[in-house]
N, C-alpha and C positions, 0 to 999 in steps of 0.2 A: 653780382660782380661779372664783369663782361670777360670773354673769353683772353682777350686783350690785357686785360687789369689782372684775370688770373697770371698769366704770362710773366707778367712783369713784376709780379708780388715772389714769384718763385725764384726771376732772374737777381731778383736785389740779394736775394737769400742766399743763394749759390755761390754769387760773387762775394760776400760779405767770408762767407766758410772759407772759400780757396783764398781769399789775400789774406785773411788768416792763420790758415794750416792746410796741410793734404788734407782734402776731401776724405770721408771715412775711417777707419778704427785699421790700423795697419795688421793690427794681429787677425782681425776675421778676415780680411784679403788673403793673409797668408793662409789660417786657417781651410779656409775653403779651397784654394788653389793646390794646398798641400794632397786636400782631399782626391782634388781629381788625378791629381799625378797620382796619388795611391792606387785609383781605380784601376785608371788604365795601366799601371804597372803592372797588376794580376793579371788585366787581357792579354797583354805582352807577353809572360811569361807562361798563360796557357798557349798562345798562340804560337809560340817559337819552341814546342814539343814537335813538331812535326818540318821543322827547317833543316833536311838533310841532304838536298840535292840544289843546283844552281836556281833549277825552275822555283822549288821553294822560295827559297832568298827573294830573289827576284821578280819573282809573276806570282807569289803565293800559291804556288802550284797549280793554277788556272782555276784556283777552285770557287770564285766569285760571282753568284747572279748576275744581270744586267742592272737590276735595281741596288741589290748592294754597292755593284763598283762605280753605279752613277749618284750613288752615297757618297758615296766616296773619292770620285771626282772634285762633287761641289765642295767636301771636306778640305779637298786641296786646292782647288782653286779659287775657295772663298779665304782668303789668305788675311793677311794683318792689313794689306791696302784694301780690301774692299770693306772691313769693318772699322777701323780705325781710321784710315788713311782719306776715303771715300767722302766718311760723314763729316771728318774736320774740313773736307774741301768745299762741300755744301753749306757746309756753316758759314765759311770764310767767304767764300767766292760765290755762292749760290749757285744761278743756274748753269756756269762752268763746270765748276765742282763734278754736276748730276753727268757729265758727259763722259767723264771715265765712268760712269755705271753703264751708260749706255754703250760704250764700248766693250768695254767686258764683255757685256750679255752678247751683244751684235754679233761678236769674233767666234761664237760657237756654233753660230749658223755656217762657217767656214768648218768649221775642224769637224760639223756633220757632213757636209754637202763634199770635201775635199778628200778627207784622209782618212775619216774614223776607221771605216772598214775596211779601207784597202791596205792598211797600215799592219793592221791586225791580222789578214791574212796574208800577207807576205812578211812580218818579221816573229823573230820569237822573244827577245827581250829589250832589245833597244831601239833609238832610231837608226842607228848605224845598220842593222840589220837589213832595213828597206834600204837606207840606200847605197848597199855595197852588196846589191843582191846580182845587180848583171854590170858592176862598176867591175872595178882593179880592188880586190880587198884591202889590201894594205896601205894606200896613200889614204883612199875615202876613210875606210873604220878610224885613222888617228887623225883625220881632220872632221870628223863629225864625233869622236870623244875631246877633243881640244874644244870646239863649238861648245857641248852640253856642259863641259865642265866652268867654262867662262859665262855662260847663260844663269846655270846653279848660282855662281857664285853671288851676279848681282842680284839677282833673286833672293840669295839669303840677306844679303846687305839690309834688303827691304824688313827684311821679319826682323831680325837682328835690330836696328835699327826700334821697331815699331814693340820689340823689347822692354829696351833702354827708357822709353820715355812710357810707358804703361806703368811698369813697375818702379819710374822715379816718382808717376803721380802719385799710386799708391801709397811709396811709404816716404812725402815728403824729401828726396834725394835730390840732391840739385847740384851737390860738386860731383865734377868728373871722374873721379875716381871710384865714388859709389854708384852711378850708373857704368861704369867699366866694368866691374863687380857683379854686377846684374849681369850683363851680356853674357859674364864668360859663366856664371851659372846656366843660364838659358843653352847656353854650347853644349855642357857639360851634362843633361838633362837629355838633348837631341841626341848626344852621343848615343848615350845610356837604350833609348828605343830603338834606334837602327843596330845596332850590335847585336841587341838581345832579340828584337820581335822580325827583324827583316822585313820584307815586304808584306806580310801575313798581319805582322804586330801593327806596321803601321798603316796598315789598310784598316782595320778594325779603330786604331785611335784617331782616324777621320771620320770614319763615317761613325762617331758617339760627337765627335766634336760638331759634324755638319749638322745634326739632331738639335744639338745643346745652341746651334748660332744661331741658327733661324727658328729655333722656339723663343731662345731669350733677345730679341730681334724683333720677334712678332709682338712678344708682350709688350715690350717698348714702345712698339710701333701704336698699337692699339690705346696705351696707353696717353701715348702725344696726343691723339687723334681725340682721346675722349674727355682729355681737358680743354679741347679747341672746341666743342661740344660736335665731334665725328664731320665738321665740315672743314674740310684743307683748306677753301679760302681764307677761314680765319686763324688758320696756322697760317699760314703767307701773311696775315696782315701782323700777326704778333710779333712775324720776325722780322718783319721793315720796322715795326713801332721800334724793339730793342733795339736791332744795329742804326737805327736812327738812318739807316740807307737805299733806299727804294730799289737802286738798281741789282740789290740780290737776286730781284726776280725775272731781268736781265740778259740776255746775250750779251758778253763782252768784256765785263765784271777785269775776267783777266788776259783771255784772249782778243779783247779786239782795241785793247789800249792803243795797239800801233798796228804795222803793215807787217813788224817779226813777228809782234805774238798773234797775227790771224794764221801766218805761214806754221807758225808754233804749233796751231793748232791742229791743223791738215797736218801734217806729221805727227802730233800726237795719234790721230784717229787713225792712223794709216799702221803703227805700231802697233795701238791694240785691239784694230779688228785683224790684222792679218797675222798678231804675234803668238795667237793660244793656238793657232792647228800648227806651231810649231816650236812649242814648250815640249822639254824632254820630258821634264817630270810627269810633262800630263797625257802628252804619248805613250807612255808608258805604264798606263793606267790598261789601257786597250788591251793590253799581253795578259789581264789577271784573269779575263774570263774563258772558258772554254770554247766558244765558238763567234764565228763575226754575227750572228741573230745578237748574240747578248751582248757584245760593241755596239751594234745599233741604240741597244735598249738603253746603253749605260749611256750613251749623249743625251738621248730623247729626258729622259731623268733627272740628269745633269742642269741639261736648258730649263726645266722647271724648274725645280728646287732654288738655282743661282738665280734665273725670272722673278722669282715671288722675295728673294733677298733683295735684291735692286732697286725692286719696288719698294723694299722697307727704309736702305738707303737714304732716298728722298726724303719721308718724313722724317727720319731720324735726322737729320741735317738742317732741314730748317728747322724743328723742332728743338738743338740744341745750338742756334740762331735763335731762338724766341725766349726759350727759358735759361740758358748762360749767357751768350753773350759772345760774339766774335772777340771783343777784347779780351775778355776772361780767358778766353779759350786761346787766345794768342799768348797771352802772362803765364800759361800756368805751365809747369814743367811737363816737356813732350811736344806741347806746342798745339799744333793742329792735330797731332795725332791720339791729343785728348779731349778729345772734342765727345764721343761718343760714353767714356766713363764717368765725365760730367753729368754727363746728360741722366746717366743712370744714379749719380745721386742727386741731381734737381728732383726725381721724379719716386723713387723710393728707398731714400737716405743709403747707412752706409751697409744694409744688406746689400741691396738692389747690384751698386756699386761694386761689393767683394764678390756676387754672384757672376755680374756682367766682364767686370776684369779679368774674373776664372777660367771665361769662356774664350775673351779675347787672347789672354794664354795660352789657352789650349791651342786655339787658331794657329796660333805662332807656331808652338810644338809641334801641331799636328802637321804643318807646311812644312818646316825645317827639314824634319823627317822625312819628308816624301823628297824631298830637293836631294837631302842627302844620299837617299840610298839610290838613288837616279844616278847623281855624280859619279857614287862607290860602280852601282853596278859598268857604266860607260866606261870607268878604266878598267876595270878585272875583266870585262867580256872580249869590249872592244878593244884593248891594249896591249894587258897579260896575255887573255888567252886564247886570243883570234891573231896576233901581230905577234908575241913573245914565244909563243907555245905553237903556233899555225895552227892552231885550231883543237891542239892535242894535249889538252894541262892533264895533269896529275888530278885522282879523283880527290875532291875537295880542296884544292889548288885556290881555284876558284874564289869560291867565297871565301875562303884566308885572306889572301887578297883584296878583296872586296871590304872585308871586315877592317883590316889596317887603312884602307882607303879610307875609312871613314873616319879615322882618329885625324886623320889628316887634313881632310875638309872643314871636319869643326874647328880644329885649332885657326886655319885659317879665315871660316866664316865669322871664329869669335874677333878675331882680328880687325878685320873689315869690317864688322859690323860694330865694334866702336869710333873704327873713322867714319863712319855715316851716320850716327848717332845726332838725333835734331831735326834730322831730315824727314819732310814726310814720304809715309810710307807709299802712299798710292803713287806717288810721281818715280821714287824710285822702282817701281816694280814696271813703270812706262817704259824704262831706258830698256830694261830685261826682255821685255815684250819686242821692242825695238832691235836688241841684238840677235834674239830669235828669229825675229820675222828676216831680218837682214844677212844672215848665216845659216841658215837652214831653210826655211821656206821655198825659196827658187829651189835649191835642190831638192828637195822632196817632191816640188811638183814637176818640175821636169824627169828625176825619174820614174815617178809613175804613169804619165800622160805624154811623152816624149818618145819613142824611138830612138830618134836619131842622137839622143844626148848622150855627153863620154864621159870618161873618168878625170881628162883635163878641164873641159865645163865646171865639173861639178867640183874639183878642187881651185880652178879662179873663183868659183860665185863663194861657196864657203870661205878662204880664206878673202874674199876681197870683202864681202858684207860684211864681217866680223872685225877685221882689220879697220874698212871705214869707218863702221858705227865706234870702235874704242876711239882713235883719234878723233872723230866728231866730240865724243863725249868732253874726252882730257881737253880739249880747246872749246869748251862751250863755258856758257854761265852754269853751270852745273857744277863745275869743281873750282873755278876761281873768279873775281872780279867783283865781288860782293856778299855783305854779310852773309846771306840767304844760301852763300857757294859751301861746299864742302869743306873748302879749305876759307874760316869765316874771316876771314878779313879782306878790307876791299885793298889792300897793301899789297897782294899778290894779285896781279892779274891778265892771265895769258889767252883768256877767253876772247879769240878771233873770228869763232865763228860763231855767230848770234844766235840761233835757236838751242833750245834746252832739248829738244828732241831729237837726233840724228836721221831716224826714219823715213824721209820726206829724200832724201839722198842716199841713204844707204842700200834702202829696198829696191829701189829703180836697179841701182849701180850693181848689185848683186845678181838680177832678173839679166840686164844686158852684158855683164862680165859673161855670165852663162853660158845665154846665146851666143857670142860671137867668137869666144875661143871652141866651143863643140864646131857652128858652123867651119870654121878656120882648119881643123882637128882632121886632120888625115886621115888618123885609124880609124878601126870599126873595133866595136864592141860585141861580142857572141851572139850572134842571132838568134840563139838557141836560149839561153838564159832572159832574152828580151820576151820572146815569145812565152815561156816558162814564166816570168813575172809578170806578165800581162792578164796573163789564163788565172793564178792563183790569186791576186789580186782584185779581180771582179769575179772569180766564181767559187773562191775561197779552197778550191781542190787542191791536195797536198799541202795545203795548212795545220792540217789538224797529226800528220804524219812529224812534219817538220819541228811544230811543239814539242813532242818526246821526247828529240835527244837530249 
């Protein structure tokens, strides 16, 4: 039997089980799932023995290798879009698809080349930190905690979301109400880790989860590969023979239908190569290690690890193009964003399946938590106790603070993340990348590499990049004008401006609000603290003082 004929003997199989029932035995899903939450709930609870002070909470008391925290990076940044979100885009769309993997990876050669270390040696927990180092404290810190907190949110949207439809495969769930059910457990779950393990806990339950994605990832991968008999080309031909459609392998598939979705697309690419060196959560990654050497290390780590997943990506995608079935994958509950648990039970039934779903759980959980306590920490440092307190809170204030932040985020990301519910994850987590790069970016790079930039610069480009990108969004085909919109019916539709991506306008717009209110800008900003973050920023001196307090 030809590699081809195998293919297609597995896809009739697959498709014949999903128009029948959920895929695989719902209690060993839960089973196993139940299991890892177990696990990592011991780590949590050894790991939050020693969470007494902000730095704890927060930077896990710096106590992190470069290898562990670049564990732990890919932990967080290999999120529900690049494993679920990713491979239903390659299934569906093929060689489109592969271009958010390519992007992802691409955007980390910025966040090495730009910010890793200079970030790290001029702040101590947040981004707000860097840049309200030689700004006006008070305007900058509450408009770069508004930023991270609005960035968080659609971020969760994405995992939230990529929830909802994992666990509606799982157990057969298809009304609304019981994927609603699921989400607000998954809240409820997130909570539970950020509360108890703080930064410490949930640095540990990424980097077991970044372990657990790209081993069960690789076996997958390997396994496509050696029912094609290990040659790709005839993974590419099984998955034109299935979707019965040549052009998956393609330029254009979704970006080059018209002259919007080519523009669509340059704006996508433009979001997520520039949008990761200015993620908060992933920023914030950089504050766990001890010194900027082991910043370095934890990128260099990071690019490999996420490298070698991207590559798996790929096969996984047309591989579950070959052996499901874009249609299959489009019918079954979640949408594209089951595209990869399929996959895992074409290839080894319904273990494989409650193995691979465990993990893509975890994913979710293991993100959620980093988002979250990102958020928590942006108001309690940046809000409570840099703005409410000037700098002077009550010992343990702090993460009280922080800890209640966080009942508060869930409630709201369980919220939001059932109006996004359908959606896939990978495109959601574009728009995030998109407000980041468009609200934060320009200001980070002009106050590190800038002189002459002020404190009204840096609050036009923040509020203006954040401001355009949500109006772009609410007026795009993203939230109304057709089924595919948020809001699913094509009965409302206020969608004026055509691209799904705002990025393509908003990052420019944010770059030139910048410039031309500093230029414009009267004042002068401290010469003395310009000079003082310039020095500790490339030569890391008084960094390691400054960590302490």
């Amino acid at each position: 039997m030809s590699a081809v004929q195998a293919a297609q003997a597995v896809h009739a199989a697959v498709a014949a089980e999903a128009a029948s029932a959920q895929p695989g035995e719902p209690w060993l899903n839960i089973a196993i799932f139940g299991a890892f939450v177990a696990i990592t709930m011991v780590i949590v609870f050894r790991a939050s023995r020693n969470n007494k002070t902000a730095a704890d909470y927060y930077a896990a008391g710096r106590s992190f290798t470069g290898g562990q925290n670049g564990s732990a990076i890919a932990g967080d940044y290999l999120s529900a879009a690049s494993f679920l979100g990713i491979v239903g885009a390659i299934a569906i769309t093929g060689y489109d698809g592969f271009l958010y993997s390519i992007g992802f990876l691409v955007a980390w050669l910025v966040a090495l080349l730009l910010v890793a270390e200079l970030l790290r040696n001029t702040g101590r927990y947040t981004m707000a930190d860097v840049l309200s180092f030689r700004l006006k404290q008070r305007p900058v810190r509450i408009a770069a905690a508004i930023t991270t907190l609005v960035v968080c949110f659609f971020y969760l949207l994405a995992q939230m979301a990529g929830a909802g439809g994992l666990v509606s495969l799982l157990l057969g769930i298809t009304d609304t109400l019981g994927q609603s059910l699921v989400i607000t457990v998954v809240g409820a779950l997130m909570i539970l880790y950020v509360l108890i393990g703080g930064m410490k806990g949930t640095t540990w339950v990424q980097i077991i989860k970044a372990i657990l994605l790209i081993a069960g990832a690789g076996v997958m991968t390997v396994w496509v590969l050696a029912i094609n008999g290990f040659n790709f080309s005839a993974l590419l031909d099984s998955a034109v023979e299935a979707t019965g459609n040549p052009a998956i392998l393609d330029p254009g598939l979704k970006y080059g239908v018209s002259d919007i979705s080519k523009i669509d697309f340059v704006s996508l690419g433009l979001a997520l190569v520039l949008g990761t060196a200015a993620l908060p959560h992933v920023l914030m990654r950089f504050y766990t290690v001890p010194t900027a050497k082991e910043a370095r290390k934890s990128v260099v780590w990071a690019i490999w690890l996420i490298g070698i997943f991207y590559v798996f990506t790929l096969v996984l995608g047309y591989g579950a193009a070959a052996l499901v079935g874009a249609e299959t994958i489009a019918a079954a509950p979640g949408g594209a964003n089951s595209a990869a648990p399929l996959l895992a039970f074409a290839l080894g039934g319904p273990f494989l399946l409650g193995l691979i779903s465990a993990i893509a759980f975890a994913t979710i959980l293991a993100v959620v938590a980093g988002l979250t306590i990102t958020a928590a920490a942006s108001f309690a440092h940046d809000i409570y106790a840099s703005v409410v307190k000037k700098g002077k809170p009550a010992p343990g204030a702090e993460v009280k603070v922080a800890r209640r932040t966080v009942l508060v985020i869930g409630v709201v990301a369980i919220l939001g993340g059932i109006g996004a519910n359908g959606q896939n994850v990978a495109f959601l987590v574009a728009l995030a990348f998109a407000i980041a790069a468009s609200a934060n970016l320009p200001t980070i790079v002009y106050s590190l590499f800038w002189k002459r930039f002020t404190t009204k610069g840096a609050l036009w480009s923040m509020y203006g990049g954040l401001i355009s990108a949500i109006v772009l969004i609410i007026f795009s085909p993203v939230v109304s004008g057709s089924e595919a919109s948020m809001l699913k019916t094509a009965d409302i539709n206020f969608a004026i401006f055509p691209l799904s991506n705002p990025g393509i306008i908003s990052i420019p717009l944010a770059f030139l609000l910048g410039w031309i209110v500093t230029m414009l800008d009267k004042s002068k900003e401290d010469p003395k603290k310009q000079s003082e973050m310039e020095v500790r920023s490339l030569t890391g001196v008084g960094a390691e003082k400054a960590t302490q307090h």
